[in-house]
C-alpha positions as CSV (number, residue, x, y, z in Angstrom):
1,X,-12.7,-2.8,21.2
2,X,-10.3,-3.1,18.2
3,X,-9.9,-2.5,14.7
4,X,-10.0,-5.8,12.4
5,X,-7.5,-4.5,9.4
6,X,-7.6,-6.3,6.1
7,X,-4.2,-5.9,4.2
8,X,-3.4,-6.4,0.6
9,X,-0.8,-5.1,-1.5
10,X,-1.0,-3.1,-4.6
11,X,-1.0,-4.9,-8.1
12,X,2.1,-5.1,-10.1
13,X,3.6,-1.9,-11.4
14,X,5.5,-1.1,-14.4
15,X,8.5,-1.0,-12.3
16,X,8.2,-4.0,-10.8
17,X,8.2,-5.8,-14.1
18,X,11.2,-3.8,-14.8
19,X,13.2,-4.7,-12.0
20,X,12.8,-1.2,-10.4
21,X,12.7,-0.5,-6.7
22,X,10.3,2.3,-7.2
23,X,9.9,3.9,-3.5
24,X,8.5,7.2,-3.7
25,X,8.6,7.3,-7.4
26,X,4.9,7.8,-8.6
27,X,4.8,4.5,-11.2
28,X,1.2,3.4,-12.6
29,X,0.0,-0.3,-12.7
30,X,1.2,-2.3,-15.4
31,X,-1.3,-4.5,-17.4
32,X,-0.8,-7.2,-15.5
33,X,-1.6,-4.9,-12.2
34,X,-4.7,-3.8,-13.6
35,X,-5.7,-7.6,-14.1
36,X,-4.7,-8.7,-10.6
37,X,-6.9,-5.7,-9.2
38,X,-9.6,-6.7,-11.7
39,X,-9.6,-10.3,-10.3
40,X,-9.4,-9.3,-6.4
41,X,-12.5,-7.6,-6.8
42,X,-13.5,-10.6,-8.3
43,X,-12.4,-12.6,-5.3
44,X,-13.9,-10.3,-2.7
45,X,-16.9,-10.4,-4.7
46,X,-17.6,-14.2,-4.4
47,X,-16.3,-14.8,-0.8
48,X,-18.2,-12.0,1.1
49,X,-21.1,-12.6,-1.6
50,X,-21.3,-9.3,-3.8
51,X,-22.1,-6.4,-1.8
52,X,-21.3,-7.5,1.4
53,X,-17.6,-6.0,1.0
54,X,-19.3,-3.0,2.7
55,X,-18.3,-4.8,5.7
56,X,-15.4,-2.4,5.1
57,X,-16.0,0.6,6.5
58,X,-13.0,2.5,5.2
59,X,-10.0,1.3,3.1
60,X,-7.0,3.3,3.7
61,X,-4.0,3.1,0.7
62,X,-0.7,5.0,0.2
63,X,-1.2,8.3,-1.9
64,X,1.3,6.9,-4.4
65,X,-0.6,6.0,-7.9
66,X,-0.2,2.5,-8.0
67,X,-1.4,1.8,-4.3
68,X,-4.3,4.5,-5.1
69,X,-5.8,2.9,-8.4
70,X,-5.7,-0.9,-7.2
71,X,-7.6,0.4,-4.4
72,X,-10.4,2.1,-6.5
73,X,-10.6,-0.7,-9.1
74,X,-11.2,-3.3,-6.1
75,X,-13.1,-0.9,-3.7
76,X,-14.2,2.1,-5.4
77,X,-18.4,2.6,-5.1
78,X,-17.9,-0.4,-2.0
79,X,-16.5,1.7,0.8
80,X,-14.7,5.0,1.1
81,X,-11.1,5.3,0.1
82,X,-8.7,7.5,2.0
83,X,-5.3,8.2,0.5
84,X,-2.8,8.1,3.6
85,X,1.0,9.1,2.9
86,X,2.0,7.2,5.8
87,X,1.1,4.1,3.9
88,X,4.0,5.0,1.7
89,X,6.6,2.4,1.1
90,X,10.4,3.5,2.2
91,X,11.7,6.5,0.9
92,X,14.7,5.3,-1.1
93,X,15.7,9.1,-1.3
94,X,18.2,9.3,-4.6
95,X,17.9,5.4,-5.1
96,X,13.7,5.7,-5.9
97,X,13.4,4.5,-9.1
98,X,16.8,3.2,-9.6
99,X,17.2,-1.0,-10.0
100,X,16.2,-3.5,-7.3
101,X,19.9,-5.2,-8.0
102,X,21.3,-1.4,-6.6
103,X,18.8,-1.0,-4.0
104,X,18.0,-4.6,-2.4
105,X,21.8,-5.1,-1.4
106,X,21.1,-1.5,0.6
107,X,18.3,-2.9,2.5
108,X,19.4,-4.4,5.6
109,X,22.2,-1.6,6.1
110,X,19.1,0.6,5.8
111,X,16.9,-0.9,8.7
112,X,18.2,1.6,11.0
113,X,20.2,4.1,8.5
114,X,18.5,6.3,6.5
115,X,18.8,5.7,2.7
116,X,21.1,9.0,1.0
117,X,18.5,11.5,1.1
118,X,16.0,9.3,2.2
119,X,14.5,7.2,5.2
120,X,14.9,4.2,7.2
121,X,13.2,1.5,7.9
122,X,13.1,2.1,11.5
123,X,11.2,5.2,10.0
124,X,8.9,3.4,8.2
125,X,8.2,1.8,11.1
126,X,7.5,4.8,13.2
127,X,5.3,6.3,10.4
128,X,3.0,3.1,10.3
129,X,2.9,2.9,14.3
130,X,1.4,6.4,14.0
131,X,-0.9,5.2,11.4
132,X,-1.9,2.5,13.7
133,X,-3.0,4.9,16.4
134,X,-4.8,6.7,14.8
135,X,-6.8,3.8,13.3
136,X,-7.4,3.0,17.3
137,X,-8.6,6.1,17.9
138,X,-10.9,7.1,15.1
139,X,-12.0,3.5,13.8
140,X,-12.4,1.3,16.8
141,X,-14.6,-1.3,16.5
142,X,-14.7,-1.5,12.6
143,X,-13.2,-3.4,9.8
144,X,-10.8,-1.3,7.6
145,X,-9.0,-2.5,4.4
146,X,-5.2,-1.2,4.2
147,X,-3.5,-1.2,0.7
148,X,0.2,-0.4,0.9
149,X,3.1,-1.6,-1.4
């Protein structure tokens, strides 16, 4: 058996029209966010024919505010939402929130050292692997939705 995982990725936040590398920095959705989540639901709803996006049964998103209210505006009333904090993006430590231009250039450096006060991306790694198995475990043999930035 396996677990068939349908990924998206949260709609645009404030900070990402603001050239912010938010991390763990708790941002909403921008207006523009808030459309794109309006018009995936839109899209779900015409390709699996209204209802039938209870062929989902869970949808799994990051705890973090933007991740958490794309999922509800595409999902909520269709299928249970669990907020996971393992779904979080990296852990920029004292560069969340502070501009992609600062952060990006960190990034490959940052694949296997931790960001100042933060994580890795080997850590990432490691915290979505153990996400993973437990999806195996508890949800084989169903369809899931997975919303992470």
């Amino acid at each position: 058996m396996s677990v068939l995982i349908t990924y998206f990725v949260h709609g645009t936040s404030v900070d990402n029209e603001n050239g912010i590398s938010s991390g763990w920095s708790d941002v909403p959705l921008s207006e523009l966010g808030i459309k794109q989540a309006h018009e995936l639901r839109k899209i779900l709803d015409s390709r699996f024919h209204g209802n039938d996006r209870d062929r989902f049964d869970a949808v799994f998103c990051s705890d973090l505010k933007r991740v958490a209210d794309t999922a509800h505006l595409v999902f909520g009333g269709v299928a249970p939402i669990i907020a996971d904090k393992r779904l979080r993006e990296c852990n920029y430590g004292a560069f969340n929130g502070k501009p992609s231009v600062i952060v990006e250039p960190m990034q490959e450096k940052c694949a296997t050292e931790r960001f100042p006060e933060g994580e890795s991306y080997e850590d990432v790694k490691e915290r979505i692997g153990d996400f993973l198995q437990f999806l195996r475990r508890e949800y084989n043999g169903t369809g899931v939705g997975a919303l992470r930035p």
